[in-house]
Structure formats: structure tokens, C-alpha cells
C-alpha positions as CSV (number, residue, x, y, z in Angstrom):
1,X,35.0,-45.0,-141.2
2,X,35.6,-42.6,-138.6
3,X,36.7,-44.2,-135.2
4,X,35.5,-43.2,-131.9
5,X,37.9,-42.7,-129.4
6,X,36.4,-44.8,-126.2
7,X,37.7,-44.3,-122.5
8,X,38.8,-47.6,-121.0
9,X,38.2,-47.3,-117.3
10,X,40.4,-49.7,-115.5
11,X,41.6,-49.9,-111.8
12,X,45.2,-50.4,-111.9
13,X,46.9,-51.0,-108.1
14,X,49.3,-48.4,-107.2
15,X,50.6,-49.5,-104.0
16,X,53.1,-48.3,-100.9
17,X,56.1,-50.7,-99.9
18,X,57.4,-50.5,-96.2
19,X,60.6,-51.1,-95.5
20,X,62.1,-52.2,-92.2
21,X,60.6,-50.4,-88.8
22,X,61.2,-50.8,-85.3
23,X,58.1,-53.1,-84.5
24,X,57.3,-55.8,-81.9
25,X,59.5,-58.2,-84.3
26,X,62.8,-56.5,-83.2
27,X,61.9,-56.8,-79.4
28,X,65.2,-57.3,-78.1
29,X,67.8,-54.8,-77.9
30,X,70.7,-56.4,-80.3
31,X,68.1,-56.3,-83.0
32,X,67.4,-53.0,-82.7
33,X,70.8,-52.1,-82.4
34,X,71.8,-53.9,-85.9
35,X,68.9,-52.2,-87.6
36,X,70.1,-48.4,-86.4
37,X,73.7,-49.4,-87.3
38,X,73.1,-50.6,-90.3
39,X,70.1,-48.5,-91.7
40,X,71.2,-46.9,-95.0
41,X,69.7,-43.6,-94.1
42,X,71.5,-44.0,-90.1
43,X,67.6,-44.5,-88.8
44,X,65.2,-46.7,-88.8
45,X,61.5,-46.1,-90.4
46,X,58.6,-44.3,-87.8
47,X,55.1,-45.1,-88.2
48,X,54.3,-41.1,-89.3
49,X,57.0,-41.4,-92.3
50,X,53.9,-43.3,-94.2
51,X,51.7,-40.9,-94.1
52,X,53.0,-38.1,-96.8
53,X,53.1,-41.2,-99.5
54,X,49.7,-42.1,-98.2
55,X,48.2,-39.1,-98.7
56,X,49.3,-38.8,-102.2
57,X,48.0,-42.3,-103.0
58,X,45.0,-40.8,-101.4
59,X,45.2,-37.6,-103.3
60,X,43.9,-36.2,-106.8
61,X,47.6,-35.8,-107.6
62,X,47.9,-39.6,-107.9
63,X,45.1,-39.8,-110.2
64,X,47.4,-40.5,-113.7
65,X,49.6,-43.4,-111.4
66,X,48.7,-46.6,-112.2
67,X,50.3,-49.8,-111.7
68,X,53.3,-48.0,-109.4
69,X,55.3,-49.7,-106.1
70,X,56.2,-46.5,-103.9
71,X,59.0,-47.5,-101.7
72,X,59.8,-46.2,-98.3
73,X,62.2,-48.2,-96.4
74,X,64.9,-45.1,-96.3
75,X,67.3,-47.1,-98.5
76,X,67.1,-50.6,-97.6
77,X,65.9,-51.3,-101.3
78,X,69.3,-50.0,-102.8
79,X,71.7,-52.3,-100.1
């Protein structure tokens, strides 16, 4: 018996993990301050930093990722 080779089509979540951004959450200026200071990279995430990873996710060239985390937090992950 000869076995057919079948295509199993499955969705598999690839997804994008934020790290820490200046939001409405570090209102006051001593949080802030300890975020800059202490940010791995020496800065703290901007909104536009997502969008290269998004557009990947987004992209044909992320059609063989499946079941990946995608971390952008500029360090925070490795402290």
C-alpha cells in the first residue's frame, strides 16, 4: 500500500510580545524616570518600534512560523 502524503492545514498563533512603553500607566515623572534609567537598551519602547515585527507577522515571509512569541521589549525579557 502506497501512502498518500495529505496536507494538514492548521492555524497555529504566532504572536508579538510588548515589552514596557511609556503609556498613560507611567504618568508621573519618577516612573518614567526609573523606566529610562533602567531600560536595558537606555530607552524606553515607541509605539512605531511594533510595526517592522508587525508587518512580518503580516507578511508572506512569516508564512512557515507557527506557534512563535516575537518579543520586543528592547531587553527587558533578558533582566
Amino acid at each position: 500500500m502506497h501512502s498518500k502524503k495529505q496536507k494538514v492545514k492548521a492555524f497555529l498563533t504566532t504572536r508579538l510580545r510588548m515589552g514596557e512603553w511609556i503609556t498613560e500607566m507611567f504618568e508621573d515623572e519618577r516612573s518614567t524616570r526609573f523606566m529610562q534609567k533602567n531600560a536595558p537598551m537606555g530607552t524606553t519602547g515607541e509605539p512605531d518600534e511594533l510595526l517592522g515585527p508587525l508587518l512580518l507577522l503580516a507578511s508572506d515571509a512569516a508564512s512557515f512560523m507557527t506557534g512563535q512569541t516575537i518579543v520586543v521589549d528592547g531587553g527587558w525579557s533578558i533582566v
